[in-house]
N, C-alpha and C positions, 0 to 999 in steps of 0.2 A: 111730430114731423121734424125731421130735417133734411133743409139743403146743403147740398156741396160743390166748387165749384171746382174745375179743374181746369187751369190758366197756366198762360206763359203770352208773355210779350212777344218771342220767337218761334216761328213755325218750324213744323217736322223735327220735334222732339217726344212724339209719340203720346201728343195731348189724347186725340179721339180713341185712340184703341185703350188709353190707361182709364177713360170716361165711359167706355163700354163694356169692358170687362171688371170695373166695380161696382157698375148696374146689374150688371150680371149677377155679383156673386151677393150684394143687396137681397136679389129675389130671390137666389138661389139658393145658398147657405145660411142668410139669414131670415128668409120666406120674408122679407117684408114688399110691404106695394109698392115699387119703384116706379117714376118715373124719369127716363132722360130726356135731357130738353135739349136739343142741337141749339145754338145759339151760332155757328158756323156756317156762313150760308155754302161752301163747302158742302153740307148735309154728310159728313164723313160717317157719321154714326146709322144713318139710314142706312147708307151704303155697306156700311159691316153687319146691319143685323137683316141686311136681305129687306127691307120696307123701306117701300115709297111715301109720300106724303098723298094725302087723300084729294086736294086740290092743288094746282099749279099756280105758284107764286101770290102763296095767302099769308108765310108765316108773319109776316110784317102786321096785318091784321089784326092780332092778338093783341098788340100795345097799341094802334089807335082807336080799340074799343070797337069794332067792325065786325071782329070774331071772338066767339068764347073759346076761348083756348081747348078746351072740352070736344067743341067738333074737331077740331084737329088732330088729334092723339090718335094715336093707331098702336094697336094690340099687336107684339111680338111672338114669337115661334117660343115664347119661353115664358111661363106660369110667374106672373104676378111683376114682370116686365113691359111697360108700355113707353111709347116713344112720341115726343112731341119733335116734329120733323123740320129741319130748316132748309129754306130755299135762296134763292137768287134776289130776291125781296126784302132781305133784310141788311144785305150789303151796306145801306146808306142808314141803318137803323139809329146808328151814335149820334146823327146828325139832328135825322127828327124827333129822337125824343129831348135831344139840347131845346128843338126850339119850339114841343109842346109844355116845356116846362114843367114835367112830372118827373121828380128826382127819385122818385121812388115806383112809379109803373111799376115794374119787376118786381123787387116785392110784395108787392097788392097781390097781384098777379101769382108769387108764390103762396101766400097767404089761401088765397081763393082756392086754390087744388090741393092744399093740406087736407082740406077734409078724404081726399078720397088716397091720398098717398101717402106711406109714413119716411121715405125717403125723395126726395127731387133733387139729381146730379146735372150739371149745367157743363156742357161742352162748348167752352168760352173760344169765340175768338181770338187771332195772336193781336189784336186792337189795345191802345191805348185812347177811350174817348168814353162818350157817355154810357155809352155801354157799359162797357168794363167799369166804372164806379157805379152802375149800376149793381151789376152781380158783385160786388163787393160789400152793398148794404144790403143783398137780399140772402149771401149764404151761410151758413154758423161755420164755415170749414170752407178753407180755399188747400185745394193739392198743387203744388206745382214740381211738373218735370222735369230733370235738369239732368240732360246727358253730360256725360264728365267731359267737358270741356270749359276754357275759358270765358266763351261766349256766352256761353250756359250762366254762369257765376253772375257776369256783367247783367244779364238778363234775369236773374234772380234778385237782386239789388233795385231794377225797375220795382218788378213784381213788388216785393216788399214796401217800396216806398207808394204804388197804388194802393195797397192794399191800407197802410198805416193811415194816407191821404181821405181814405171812407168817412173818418171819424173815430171820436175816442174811444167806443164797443167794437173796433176792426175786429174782423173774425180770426184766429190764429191761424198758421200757415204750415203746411208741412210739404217741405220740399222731399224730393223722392227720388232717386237716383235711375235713369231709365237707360236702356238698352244698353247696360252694363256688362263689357264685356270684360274678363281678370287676366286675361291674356294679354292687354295691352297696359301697358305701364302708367300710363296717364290716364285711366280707372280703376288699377289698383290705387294707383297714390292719392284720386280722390275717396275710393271708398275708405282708405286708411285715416284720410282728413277730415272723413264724417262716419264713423262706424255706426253711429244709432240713426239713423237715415234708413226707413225704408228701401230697398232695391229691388229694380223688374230686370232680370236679364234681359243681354241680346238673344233671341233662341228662333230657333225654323218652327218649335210653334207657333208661339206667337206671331210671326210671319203669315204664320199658314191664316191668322184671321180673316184676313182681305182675302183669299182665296178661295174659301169656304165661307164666308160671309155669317162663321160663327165666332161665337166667345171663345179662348181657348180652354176652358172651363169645361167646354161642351165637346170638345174636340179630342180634347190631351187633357183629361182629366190630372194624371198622374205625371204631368209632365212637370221641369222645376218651374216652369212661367204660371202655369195653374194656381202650381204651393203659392211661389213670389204675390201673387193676385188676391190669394185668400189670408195670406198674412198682411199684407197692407189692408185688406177690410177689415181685419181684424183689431188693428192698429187705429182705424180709422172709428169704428163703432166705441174703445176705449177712449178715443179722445171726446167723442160727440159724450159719452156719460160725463166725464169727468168736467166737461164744459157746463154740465147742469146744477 
């Protein structure tokens, strides 16, 4: 098994749709057990794959030991795809688990649902708190999204420095270039300043996600956000071997 986390300290840079469509292509292209974990009480990932959460305002639950994470998961529209759903409940979650003292919950927790998944992706919060050093000791792989912009960079620079702050085993990082559009000069000249970088274009597939409340995977197979999706999985499973 491996986790993976997909982070950013700044919102609406296309964290949950880049969390959901390489769940997708996990189960999809490489048939294995997926599961995503909404860690966003957002629930954005619910939201894109059409599934509610099975009870109201339980995901909190799951870290005070109240719920097995197992009743909560709900089975998606897509073979070997299952989704662990986040609600309004866990908002304040960075807080309680500072003060039950378990610096490690989250990975127990991963650890426990290894048996039944061989991949677990975490659609993190834009949070800096316990949380997020959480999912830092619990993933082999942190993704983070970074539209070409300045603020972006600045926010990459957190990320890495959380990431580093985990401990001496931090899990390595690969930033990604998202909603990349080449017609504007200030994403060519970033993709120019990082050419081995992953990139997702801007595209009306990919848009079309939240509309259809599918993967674009499943939508626009053949489209370039499809290709862009299954080559960052690709990328993504080479580095998870090459970490072993």
């Amino acid at each position: 098994m491996a986790s993976i986390a997909v982070y950013s300290v700044k919102g609406g840079v296309g964290k949950t749709t880049l969390a959901v469509n390489l769940a997708w292509c996990a189960a999809t292209i490489s048939r294995r057990e997926t599961l995503l974990w909404d860690l966003d009480p957002a629930n954005g990932s619910g939201f894109l794959l059409g599934v509610e959460a099975k009870k109201k305002r339980a995901a909190q639950s799951v870290f005070t030991a109240d719920e097995a994470p197992e009743k909560l998961i709900r089975k998606t529209a897509f073979d070997n795809l299952s989704l662990l759903p986040a609600d309004e409940s866990i908002r304040t979650l960075g807080r309680q688990l500072g003060s039950i003292g378990k610096k490690k919950r989250l990975a127990k927790l991963t650890e426990t649902l290894a048996k039944d998944y061989d991949r677990i992706i975490f659609d993190c919060p834009p949070v800096l708190n316990e949380l997020s050093a959480q999912v830092m000791r619990a993933a082999d792989l942190v993704i983070v999204p970074l539209p070409p912009s300045p603020l972006s960079a600045r926010a990459f620079e957190t990320v890495v420095e959380e990431v580093k702050g985990s401990g001496r085993k931090h899990p390595p990082i690969l930033p990604v270039l998202s909603m990349l559009d080449m017609r504007r000069t200030l994403h060519k000249q970033a993709r120019e300043a990082n050419p081995k970088w992953p990139a997702i274009p801007l595209a009306s597939a990919i848009e079309q996600c939240a509309v259809t409340q599918q993967p674009v995977g499943a939508i626009a197979p053949r489209s370039a956000g499809a290709r862009a999706f299954a080559q960052l999985w690709t990328a993504i499973e080479r580095k998870l071997a090459a970490k072993k």
